[in-house]
N, C-alpha and C positions, 0 to 999 in steps of 0.2 A: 770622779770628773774633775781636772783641773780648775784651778779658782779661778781665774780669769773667763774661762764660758761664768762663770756664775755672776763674778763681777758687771760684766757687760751682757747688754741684755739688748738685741737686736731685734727690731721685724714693725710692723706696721702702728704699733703702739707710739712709738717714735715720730713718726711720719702724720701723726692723727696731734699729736701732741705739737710739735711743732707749725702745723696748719691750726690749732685753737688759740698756740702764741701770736700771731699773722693775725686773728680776727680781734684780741684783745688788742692787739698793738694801734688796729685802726680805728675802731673804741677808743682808746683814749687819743689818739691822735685830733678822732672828733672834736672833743672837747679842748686839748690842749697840745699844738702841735709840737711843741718843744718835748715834751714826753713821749710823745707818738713816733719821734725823730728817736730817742733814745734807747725805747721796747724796739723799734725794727733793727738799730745796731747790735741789742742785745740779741736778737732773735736770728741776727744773719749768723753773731757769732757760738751761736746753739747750733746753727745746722749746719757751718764750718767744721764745727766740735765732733758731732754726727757724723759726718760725713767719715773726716778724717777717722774715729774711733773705728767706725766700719769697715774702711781698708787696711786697719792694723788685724783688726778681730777675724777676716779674712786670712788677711798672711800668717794669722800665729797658725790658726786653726790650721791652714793648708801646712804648715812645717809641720803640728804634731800628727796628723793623719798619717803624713809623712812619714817621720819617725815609727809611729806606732804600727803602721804597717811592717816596716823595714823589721820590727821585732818582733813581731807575729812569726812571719815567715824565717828568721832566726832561730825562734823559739821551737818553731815546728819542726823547722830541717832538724836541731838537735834533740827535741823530743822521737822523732822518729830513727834516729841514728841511734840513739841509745834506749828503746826499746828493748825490753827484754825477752822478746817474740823476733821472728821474723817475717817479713810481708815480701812477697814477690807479685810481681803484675807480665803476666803474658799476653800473648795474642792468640789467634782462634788456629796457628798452628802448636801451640802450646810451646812457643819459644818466649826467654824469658826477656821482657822489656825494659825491666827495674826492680831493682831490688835493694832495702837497709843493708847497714853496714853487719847486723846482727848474721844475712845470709852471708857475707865477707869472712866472716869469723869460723862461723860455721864448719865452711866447707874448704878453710885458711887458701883462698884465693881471691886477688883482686879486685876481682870481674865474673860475674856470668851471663852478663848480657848477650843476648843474642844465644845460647845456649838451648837446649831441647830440655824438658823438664822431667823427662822418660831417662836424657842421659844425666842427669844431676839425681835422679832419684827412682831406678831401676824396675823398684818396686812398683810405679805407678802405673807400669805395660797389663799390670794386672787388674789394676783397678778400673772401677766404673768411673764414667760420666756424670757421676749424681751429688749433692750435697753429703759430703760426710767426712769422716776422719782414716787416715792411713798410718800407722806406723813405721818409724823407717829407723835402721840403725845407720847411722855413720860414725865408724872408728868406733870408739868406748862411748861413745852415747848413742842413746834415744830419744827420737824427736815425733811428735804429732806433727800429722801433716791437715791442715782442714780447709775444704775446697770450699770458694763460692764461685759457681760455673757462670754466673751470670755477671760477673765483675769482672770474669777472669783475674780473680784475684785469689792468692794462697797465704796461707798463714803458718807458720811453722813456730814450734811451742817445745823447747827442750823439757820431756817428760823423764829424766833419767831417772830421779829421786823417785817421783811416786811409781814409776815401773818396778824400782828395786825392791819399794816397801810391798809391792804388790806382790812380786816375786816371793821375797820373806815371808809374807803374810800366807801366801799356797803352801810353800816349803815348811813351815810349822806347825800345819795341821795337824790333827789327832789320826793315826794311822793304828788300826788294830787287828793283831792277825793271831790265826790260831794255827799252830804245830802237833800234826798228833801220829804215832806211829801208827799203820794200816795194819799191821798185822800182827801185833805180837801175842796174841791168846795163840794164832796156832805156831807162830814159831816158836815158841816158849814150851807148847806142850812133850810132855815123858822128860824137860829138864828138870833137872831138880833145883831148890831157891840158891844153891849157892851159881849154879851155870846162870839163870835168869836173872839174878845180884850183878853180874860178872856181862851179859848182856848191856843190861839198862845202864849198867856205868858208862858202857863204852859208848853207847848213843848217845846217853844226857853227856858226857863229856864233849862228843861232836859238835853235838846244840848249843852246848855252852858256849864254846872256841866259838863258835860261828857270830853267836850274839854278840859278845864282846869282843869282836873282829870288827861291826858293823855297829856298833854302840847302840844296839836296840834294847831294853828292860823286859827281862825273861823271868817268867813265872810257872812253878810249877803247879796244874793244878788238877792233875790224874797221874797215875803211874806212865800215862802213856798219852799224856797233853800238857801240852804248854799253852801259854798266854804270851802273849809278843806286844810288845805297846811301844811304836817311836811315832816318827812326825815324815809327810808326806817323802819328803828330800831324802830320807835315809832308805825311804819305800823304793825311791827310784831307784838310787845304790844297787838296791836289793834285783830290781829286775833287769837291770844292767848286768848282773851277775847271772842272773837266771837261775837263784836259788841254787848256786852249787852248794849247797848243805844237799841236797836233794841226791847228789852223783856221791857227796862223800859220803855220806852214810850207807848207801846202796854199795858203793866200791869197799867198803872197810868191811858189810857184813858181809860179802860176796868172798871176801877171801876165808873166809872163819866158815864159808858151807853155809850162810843163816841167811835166807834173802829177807832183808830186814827194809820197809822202805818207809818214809814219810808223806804224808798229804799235809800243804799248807793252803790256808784261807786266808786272805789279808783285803782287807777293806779301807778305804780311805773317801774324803769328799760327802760324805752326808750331812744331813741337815743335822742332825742329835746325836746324842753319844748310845742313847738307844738304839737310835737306828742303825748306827753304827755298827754296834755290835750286833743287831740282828744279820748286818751284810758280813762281817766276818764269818759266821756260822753259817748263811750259804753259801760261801765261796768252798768254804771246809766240803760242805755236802756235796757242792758240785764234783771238788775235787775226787774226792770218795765213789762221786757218782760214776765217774768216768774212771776209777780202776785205781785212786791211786797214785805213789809215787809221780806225786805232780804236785804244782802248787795255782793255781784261782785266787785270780786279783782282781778285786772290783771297785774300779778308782771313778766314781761317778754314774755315767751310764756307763763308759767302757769294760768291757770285762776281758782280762787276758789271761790266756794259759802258760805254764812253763812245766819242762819236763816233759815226765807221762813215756819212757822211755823202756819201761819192761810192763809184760802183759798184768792184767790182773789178777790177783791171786787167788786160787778157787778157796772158799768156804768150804770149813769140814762138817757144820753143823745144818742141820735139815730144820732147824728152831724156827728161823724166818720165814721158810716155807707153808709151812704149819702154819703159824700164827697169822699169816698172809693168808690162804687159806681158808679158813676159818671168820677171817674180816670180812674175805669177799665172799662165803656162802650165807651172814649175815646179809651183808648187802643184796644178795641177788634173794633172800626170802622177802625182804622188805620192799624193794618195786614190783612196780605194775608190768611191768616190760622189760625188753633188755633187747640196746641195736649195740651190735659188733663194728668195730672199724679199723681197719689197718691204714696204711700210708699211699699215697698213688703210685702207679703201676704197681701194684702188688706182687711178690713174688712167692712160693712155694711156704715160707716162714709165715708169714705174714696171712696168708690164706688158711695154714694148717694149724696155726693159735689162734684163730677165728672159730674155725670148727672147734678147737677143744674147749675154747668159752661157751660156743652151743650147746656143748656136751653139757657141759657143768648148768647150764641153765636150766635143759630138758632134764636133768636130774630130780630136780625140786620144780617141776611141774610150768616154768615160767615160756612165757612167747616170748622167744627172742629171733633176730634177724642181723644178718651177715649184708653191711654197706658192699657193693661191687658196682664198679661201674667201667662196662666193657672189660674184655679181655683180651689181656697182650699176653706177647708170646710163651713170656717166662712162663705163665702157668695154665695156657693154652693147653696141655695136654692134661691134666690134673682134672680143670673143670670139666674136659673132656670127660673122663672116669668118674667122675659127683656126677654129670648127668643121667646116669642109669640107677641115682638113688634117687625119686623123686621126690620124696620124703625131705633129704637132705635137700635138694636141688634148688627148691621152693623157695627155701629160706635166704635166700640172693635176694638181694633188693636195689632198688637205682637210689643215688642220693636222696632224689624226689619222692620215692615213698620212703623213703628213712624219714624222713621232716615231716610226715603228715604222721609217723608212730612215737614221733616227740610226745610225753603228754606229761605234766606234774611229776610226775611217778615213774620217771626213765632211767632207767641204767644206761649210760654211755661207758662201753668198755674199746678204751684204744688199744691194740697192739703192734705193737713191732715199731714203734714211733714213740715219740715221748715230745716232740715239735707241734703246734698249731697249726703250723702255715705246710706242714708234710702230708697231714690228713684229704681223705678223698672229699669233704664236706667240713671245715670251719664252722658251719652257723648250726650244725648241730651238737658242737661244744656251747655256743655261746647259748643254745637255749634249754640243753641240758641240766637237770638240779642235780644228779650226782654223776661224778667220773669216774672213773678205775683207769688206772696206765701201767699195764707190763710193757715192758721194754728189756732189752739184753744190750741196746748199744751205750756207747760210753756218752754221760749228757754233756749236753752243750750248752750254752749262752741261752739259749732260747725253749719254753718250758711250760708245759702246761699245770698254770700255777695253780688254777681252783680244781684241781684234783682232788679227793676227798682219800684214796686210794692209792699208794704208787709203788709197784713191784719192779726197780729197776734193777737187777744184778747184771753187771758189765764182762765179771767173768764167763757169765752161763753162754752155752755154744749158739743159743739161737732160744728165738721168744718160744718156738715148739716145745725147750726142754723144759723152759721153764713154767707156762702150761701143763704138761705132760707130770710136772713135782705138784702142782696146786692141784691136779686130779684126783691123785692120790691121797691127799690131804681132806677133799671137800666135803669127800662122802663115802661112807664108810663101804657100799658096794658099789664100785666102777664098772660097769660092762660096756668095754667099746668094740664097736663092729669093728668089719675090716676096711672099710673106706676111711673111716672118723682113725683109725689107730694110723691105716697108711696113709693121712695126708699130716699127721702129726711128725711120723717119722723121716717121711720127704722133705719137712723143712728143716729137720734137723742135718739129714745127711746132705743137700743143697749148701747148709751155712757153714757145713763142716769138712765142703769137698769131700765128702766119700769118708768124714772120720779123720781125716788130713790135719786138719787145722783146727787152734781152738776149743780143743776136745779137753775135757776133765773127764776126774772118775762117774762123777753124776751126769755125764752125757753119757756114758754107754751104760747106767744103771736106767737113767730114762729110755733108754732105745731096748733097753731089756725087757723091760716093763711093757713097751709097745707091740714088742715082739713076741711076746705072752697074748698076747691082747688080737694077737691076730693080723699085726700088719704085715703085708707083700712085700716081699722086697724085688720080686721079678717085676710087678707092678711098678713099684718106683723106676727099676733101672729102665723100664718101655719108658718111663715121664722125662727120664733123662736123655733117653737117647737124640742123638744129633740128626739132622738131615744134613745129606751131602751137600747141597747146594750154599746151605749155612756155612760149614763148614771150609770151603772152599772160601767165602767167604773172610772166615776166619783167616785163613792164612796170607791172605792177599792185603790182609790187617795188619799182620804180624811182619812181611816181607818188608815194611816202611822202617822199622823199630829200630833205631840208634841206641848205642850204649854210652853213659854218662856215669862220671865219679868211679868207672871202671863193676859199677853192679846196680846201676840203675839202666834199667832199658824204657825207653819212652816209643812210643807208635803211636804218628799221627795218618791219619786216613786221607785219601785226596780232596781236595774241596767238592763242593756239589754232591757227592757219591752220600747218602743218608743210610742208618742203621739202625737197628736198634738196639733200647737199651742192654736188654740180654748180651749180643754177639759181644758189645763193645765190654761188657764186665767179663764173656768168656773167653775173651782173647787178652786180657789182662790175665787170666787165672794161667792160661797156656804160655806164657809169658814167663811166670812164674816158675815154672818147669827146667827154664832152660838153665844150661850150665853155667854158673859165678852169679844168674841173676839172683840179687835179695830181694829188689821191689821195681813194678812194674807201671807202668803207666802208661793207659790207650785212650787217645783222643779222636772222638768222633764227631759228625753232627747226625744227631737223634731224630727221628721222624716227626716232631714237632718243631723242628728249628732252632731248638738249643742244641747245643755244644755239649756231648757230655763225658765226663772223664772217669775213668774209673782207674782206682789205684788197689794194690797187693802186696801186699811184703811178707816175707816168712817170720818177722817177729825183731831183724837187727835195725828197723827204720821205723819210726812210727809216721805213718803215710796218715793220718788221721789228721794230724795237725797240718800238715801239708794240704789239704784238703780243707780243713779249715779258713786257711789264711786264703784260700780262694773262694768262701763262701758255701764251702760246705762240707761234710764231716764223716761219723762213721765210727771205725774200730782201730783199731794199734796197726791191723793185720789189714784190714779190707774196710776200704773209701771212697767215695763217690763224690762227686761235682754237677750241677747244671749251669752252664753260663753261657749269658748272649755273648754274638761276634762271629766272629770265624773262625777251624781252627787250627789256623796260624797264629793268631794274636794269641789264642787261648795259652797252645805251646808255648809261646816268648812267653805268656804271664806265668805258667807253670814251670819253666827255665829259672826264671828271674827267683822266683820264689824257692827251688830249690838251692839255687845259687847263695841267697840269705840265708836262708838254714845253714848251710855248710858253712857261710862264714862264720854264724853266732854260735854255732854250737856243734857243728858238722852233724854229717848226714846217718851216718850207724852209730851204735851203740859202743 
């Protein structure tokens, strides 16, 4: 506070004082007025004094008010001008009414008054209406943008450093993957150690160049595994590349006659380096799961595929089978029960590894029951022929009495699925205390994780053959009738197109085995036979079908006009057929409203991943889709998607 307010002291104290000098002045006036004369001149020249002091104490005070306003407002225009933020102020068309010099700078122009704040910061056409923060880059920086709707007022905040540090900070993560060859016991087997010497050179040679291409820390810690350890940023590198270690080592054994291939797991974004590496080891197994010559990245919740571009390699050992086998005739002596379940709309595979889990139950004395709910077309003539077992027939159940034979002591055995959300019944996994999962497809992202049991081989032709190996394993004498042998071999020949496709030695040792055992094969071909009217059908599928990349043929169907699933997978398979075509793809809409797609390739296209990137999955060879819209969009999304594959890695082999 200036000295002069302290010096001078204003206000009614004054006023009270000078009316006390006035009462003493006539006081003594009383008594003596020559002094009475004197106190009134002294006391006129007190409130002269007063007076005057008052008008001065006035005017200083009105100049510094003055002043110190004048520097206020000085103070502020340059405080806010040199702010190291910026403030802008719109109106409710969100044009800009004012703005620091910091936005000046910013955006190195004079002025953006009067401006739209959508065209100063592009990003915001995306943004809500609400309290919060937006990111924006302009030129080499980044800026926070942070709204207060009720002020119409924005704040912008050059975030470049701590975006960088933040960047850094992801980018040096702990990244850990593991590299392991898929196959080398059987491609190595009848060499002898100097050919198998002469092998592994030339692989760990490849692995090596590759690491030290990509400055990742490689370790060896099996004849036939590595250890991989960098940091998130070199992870990218890696899938920008899309794991060409994968095509060189496939292309370099390819020429030597040795189809030699790698599966990679690489994991990154966990909380612990434990965890961590438990994620590297299922990305491996995924990869593994699905055949192979691929590599499984699991960078947080994302998981992504690469590769995966030659079929699976068939196993020459029957050891898994066995020991598989033997786990699950364990298992099915130790429950009370046992419900069977396949995938919805169930098809001829999925129905006839059904039966042959029944088989294996009625072996060792257990009640068990086959999930069915309705029946469509595909296996419309099959249950047609079960029906005259009634024996067998019986053992059909609706979801809803499957859930009331839940009890403590259940076997849940899935087949032909290895997905939760594919099954006819979800909540009889979730109240399930043990599982079993055969499956033959190649796995996916999504898993049935409390499995206690899990029979997945991606090579084997269909979940029937691989049933059909566990038979032979479970119990020492097998006797299967002729319904139970011919619905095992229908789903073999179904996933095999007639032996076509897919086929190993151990699918036609299992169809030998069946074929001992009593199954029909006139039987099957009446399950297979077409109706004209279908058929017809078919072709009026097929007359839409464009050729793209010069051996993809795509057929989409009219709008309105509905299918089902069957026609639209067998006019894909027909498709297939035709001359230059390698993979096929027929777009329908399905009797429930979904869109559904079905893809085929003869083995130079992996249609699986293709399928994938639209939500859903399958085999190298034969893949499937359900997706809402119509399908026209469906096509552009399935265009678009072939289009990216071509770019990033083209479309065949």
């Amino acid at each position: 506070m200036p000295k002069f307010l302290i010096k001078r002291w204003h206000g009614m104290h004054h006023l009270w004082a000078f009316v006390l000098m006035l009462l003493l002045t006539v006081a003594v006036a009383w008594y003596e007025w020559k002094l009475g004369l004197v106190g009134l001149l002294l006391s006129g020249a007190v409130g002269v004094y007063s007076w005057m002091a008052e008008r001065a104490f006035r005017r200083d005070l009105k100049t510094y008010l003055g002043t110190l306003s004048y520097r206020v407002k000085k103070a502020g225009s340059e405080v806010i001008s040199e702010l190291p933020f910026g403030i802008i102020l719109y109106n409710e068309e969100k044009t800009v009414e004012w703005h620091n010099s910091f936005v000046t700078h910013m955006l190195e122009r004079d002025s953006v008054v009067g401006e739209s704040l959508t065209d100063l910061f592009p990003m915001l056409a995306q943004a809500k209406d609400k309290e919060g923060t937006v990111e924006a880059v302009i030129g080499q920086e980044v800026y926070e943008l942070m709204f207060r709707f009720e002020e119409r007022l924005l704040y912008v905040r050059n975030i470049t450093q701590r975006w960088e540090l933040a960047r850094r900070y992801e980018d040096e993560k702990l990244a850990i993957g593991i590299v392991m060859m898929d196959n080398l016991e059987e491609v190595t087997q009848g060499m002898d150690d100097q050919q198998r010497s002469q092998l592994l050179s030339k692989v760990t040679a490849e692995i090596t160049e590759w690491s030290q291409k990509f400055q990742v820390y490689l370790k060896r810690l099996t004849s036939d595994r590595y250890l991989v350890i960098t940091d998130q940023r070199t992870l990218k590198q890696l899938e920008l590349s899309r794991f060409v270690l994968l095509d060189e080592v496939r292309e370099m054994t390819a020429d030597q006659k040795i189809p030699m291939t790698l599966s990679i797991g690489f994991a990154a974004g966990a909380e612990t380096i434990v965890e961590l590496g438990q994620w590297a080891q299922t990305s491996l197994d995924i990869a593994l799961g699905r055949g192979g010559d691929q590599a499984a990245v699991k960078v947080g919740q994302r998981q992504t595929f690469y590769g995966g571009k030659s079929n699976a390699v068939e196993k020459r050992t029957r050891v898994r089978a066995r020991v598989v086998a033997h786990a699950l005739r364990d298992l099915i002596k130790e429950c009370d029960n046992i419900v069977i379940m396949g995938h919805k709309m169930p098809d001829m595979d999925a129905i006839g590894a059904a039966i042959g889990v029944l088989k294996a139950a009625q072996l060792f004395h257990k009640d068990a029951h086959i999930v069915l709910e309705g029946i469509n077309p595909a296996i419309q003539k099959m249950m047609e022929n079960l029906k005259e077992d009634e024996k067998l027939f019986k053992r059909f159940v609706s979801p809803e009495q499957a859930l009331g034979l839940i009890e403590a002591g259940t076997l849940v055995v899935v087949v032909d699925t290895h997905k939760a959300s594919m099954v006819k019944e979800p909540k009889l996994l979730q109240q399930a205390g043990k599982i079993v999962v055969i499956d033959h497809h190649r796995r996916g992202e999504e898993f049935i994780n409390n499995a206690i049991l899990v029979y997945m081989e991606p090579y084997a032709s269909s979940t029937c053959e691989l049933v059909t190996e566990l038979l032979q394993y479970i119990h020492d004498r097998v006797v299967l009738d002729v319904r139970e042998s011919t619905a095992l071999l229908a789903g073999i020949t179904v996933d095999t197109k007639s032996f076509s496709l897919r086929t190993g030695s151990r699918t036609f040792e299992a169809a030998s085995f069946l074929r001992r055992s009593g199954a029909d094969t006139t039987m099957i071909q009446k399950m297979l036979k077409e109706d004209l009217a279908e058929y017809i059908k078919k072709a009026e599928m097929i007359k839409h079908a464009e050729i793209l990349y010069e051996h993809v043929a795509i057929a989409v169907t009219e709008p309105g006009r509905k299918y089902s699933q069957l026609l639209i997978a067998q006019s894909a398979d027909t498709l297939l057929n035709m001359t230059d075509v390698l993979a096929s793809f027929v777009i329908g809409e399905r009797q429930d409203g979904l869109i559904g797609v079905s893809a085929r390739s003869l083995g130079h296209m992996n249609v699986q991943i293709v399928m994938e990137r639209m939500g859903g999955g399958g085999h190298l060879t034969n893949a499937a889709a359900q997706l809402e819209g119509s399908v026209s969009e469906v096509a552009h999304k399935l265009k678009q998607v072939l289009r990216d594959i071509e770019e990033e890695e083209g479309l065949f082999e």
